[in-house]
C-alpha positions in Angstrom: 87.1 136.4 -113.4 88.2 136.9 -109.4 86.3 140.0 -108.2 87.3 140.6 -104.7 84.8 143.1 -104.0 82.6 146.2 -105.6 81.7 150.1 -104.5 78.5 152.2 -105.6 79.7 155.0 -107.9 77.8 158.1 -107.0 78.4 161.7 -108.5 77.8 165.6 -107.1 79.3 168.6 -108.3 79.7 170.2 -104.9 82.6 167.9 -103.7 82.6 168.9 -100.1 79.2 169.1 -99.5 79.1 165.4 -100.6 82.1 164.5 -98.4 79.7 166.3 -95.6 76.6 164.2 -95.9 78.9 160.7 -96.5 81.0 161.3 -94.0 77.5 161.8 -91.6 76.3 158.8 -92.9 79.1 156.7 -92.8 80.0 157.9 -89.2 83.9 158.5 -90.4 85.7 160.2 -92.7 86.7 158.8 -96.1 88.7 155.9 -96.5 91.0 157.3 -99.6 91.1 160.3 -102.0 92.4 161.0 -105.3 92.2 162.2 -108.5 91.7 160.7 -111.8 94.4 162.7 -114.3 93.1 163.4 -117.6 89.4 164.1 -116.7 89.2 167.2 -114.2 87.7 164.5 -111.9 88.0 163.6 -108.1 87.3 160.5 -106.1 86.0 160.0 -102.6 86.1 156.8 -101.5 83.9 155.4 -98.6 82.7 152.1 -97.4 81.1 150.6 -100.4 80.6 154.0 -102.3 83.0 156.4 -104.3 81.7 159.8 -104.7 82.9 160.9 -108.3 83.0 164.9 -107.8 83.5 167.5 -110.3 82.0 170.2 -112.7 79.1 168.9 -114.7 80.8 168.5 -118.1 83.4 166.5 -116.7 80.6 164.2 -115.2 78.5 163.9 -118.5 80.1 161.2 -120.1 80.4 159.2 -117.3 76.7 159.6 -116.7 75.7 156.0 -116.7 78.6 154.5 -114.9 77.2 152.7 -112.0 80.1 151.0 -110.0 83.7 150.2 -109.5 84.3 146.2 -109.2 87.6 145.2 -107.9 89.5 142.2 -110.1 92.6 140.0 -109.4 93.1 139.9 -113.8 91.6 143.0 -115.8 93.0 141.0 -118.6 90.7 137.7 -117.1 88.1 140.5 -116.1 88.0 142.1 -120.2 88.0 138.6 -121.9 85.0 137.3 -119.8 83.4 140.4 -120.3 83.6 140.4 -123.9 82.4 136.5 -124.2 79.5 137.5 -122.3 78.7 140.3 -124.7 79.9 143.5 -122.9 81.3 146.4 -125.1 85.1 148.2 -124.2 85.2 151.6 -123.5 89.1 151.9 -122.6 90.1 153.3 -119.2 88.8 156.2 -117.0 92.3 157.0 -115.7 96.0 155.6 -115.6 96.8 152.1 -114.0 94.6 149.2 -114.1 91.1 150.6 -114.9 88.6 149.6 -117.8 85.0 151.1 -118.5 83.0 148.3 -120.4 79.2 148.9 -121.3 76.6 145.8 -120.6 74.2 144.5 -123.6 71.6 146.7 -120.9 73.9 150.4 -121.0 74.9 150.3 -117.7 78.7 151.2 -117.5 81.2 149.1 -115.2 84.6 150.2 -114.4 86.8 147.6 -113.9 89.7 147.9 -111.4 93.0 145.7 -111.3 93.6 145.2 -107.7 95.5 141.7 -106.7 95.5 140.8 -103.1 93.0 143.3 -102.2 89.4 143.2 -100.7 87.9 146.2 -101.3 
C-alpha cells in the first residue's frame, strides 16, 4: 500500500465557527470544501486537518473516525488492510473512499488519490 499522505479528522456542529478558529490557526483560509452526498455532512479541509461539520446525528456514527489517509490503490489499500486484520465498513461518500475499523476501534477512511500528495 502507497499512502501519499494523511489529514486529522476533526468534527463540530457549528460549521463556521470552526472554519473561524482553523482559519485563525492556520493563518489562511481553507484549502478545499465540499460535501459528502448521502450523509447531511460537510468537509473543510485544511493543512493536515478536515473539519467534518454537521448536525449531531449526522456525526454519531462517524464518532470514532480518526483520519483521512491518501492511497495510490484503495483496492491495494483494502487487501492490506484486511491481511492485517482491519474490518470494512464500505464508503463514507461516492468516489474512491473506504471506512475500515482497526482490531483497536479506531476508524480510517481510506481515500483513492493517484498522483497526489495531500
Amino acid at each position: 500500500m502507497n499512502i501519499l499522505g494523511s489529514a486529522a479528522i476533526v468534527r463540530s456542529t457549528d460549521r463556521d465557527a470552526a472554519v473561524r478558529r482553523y482559519e485563525t490557526l492556520f493563518g489562511m483560509p481553507p484549502v478545499h470544501e465540499f460535501p459528502i452526498a448521502g450523509r447531511e455532512l460537510h468537509v473543510v479541509v485544511f493543512p493536515g486537518v478536515s473539519l467534518l461539520s454537521g448536525e449531531p446525528s449526522a456525526l454519531a456514527p462517524l464518532a470514532d473516525l480518526r483520519a483521512t489517509v491518501f492511497v495510490s490503490s484503495l483496492r491495494e489499500a483494502e487487501a492490506e488492510l484486511r491481511r492485517s486484520g482491519w474490518t470494512a465498513e464500505g464508503p463514507l461518500g461516492a468516489g474512491a473512499s473506504r471506512l475500515a475499523r482497526d482490531p483497536d476501534g479506531n476508524l480510517i477512511e481510506f481515500v483513492e488519490n493517484p498522483g497526489r500528495v495531500q
